[in-house]
C-alpha positions in Angstrom: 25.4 -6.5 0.9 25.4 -9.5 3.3 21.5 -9.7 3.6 21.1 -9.3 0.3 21.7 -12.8 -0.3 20.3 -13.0 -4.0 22.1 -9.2 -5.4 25.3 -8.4 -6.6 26.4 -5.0 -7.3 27.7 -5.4 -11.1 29.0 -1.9 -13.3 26.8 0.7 -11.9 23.6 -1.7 -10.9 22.5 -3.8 -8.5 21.5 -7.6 -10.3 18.8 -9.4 -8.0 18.3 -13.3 -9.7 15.2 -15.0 -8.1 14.7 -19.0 -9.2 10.8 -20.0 -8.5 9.4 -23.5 -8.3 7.2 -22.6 -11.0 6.2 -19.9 -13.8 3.4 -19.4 -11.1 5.3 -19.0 -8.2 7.4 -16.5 -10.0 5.0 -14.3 -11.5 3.6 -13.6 -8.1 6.8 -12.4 -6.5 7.2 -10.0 -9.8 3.3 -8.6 -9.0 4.6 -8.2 -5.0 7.8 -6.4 -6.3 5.5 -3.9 -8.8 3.7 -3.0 -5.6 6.9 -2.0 -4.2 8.2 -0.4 -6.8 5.3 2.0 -7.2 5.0 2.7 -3.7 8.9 3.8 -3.7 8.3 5.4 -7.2 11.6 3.8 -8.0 11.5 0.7 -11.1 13.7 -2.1 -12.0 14.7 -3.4 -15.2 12.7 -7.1 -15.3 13.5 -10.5 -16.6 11.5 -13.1 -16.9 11.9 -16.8 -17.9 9.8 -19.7 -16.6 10.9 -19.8 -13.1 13.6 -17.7 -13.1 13.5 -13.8 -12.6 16.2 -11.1 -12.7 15.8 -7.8 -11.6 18.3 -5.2 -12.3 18.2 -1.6 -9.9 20.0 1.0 -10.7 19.1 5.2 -10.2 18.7 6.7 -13.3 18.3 10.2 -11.7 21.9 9.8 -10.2 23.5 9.5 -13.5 22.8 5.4 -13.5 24.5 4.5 -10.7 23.4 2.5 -7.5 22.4 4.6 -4.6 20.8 4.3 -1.1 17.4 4.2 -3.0 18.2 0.8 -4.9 19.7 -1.0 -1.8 16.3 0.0 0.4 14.2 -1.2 -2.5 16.8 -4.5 -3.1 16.3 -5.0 1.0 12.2 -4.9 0.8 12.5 -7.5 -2.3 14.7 -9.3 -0.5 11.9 -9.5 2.7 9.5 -10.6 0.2 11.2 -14.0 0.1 10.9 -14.7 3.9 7.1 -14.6 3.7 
């Protein structure tokens, strides 16, 4: 959990929050993390508002609880913001 500076592991999830300078700026990130998500067939739960945007990972196929799969996806979001 260390590099995953912006998650916390909360109940059975993992809760990503993301603040933006702008509505811009944060859309964009959510259109980089739907490419991830497709290509690791694996989907978060979204929030959006203005600037700020929440992303909650958790595998439903596992009985909704965080696995392997959400920490690699958390980890490749994560990478998106030292771009």
């Amino acid at each position: 959990m260390a590099e995953l500076k912006h998650w916390s592991e909360e109940g059975n999830a993992l809760h990503g929050k993301f603040k933006f300078k702008d509505f811009t700026d944060a859309f964009g990130f959510l259109v980089q993390v739907a490419i991830l998500q497709e290509k690791h067939n694996h989907h978060a739960e979204i929030k959006n508002i203005y600037n700020r945007v929440e992303l909650i990972l958790t595998t439903h196929d596992a009985g909704n609880t965080v696995t392997e799969k959400d920490y690699k996806l958390a980890k490749e979001i994560e990478r998106l913001l030292d771009e």
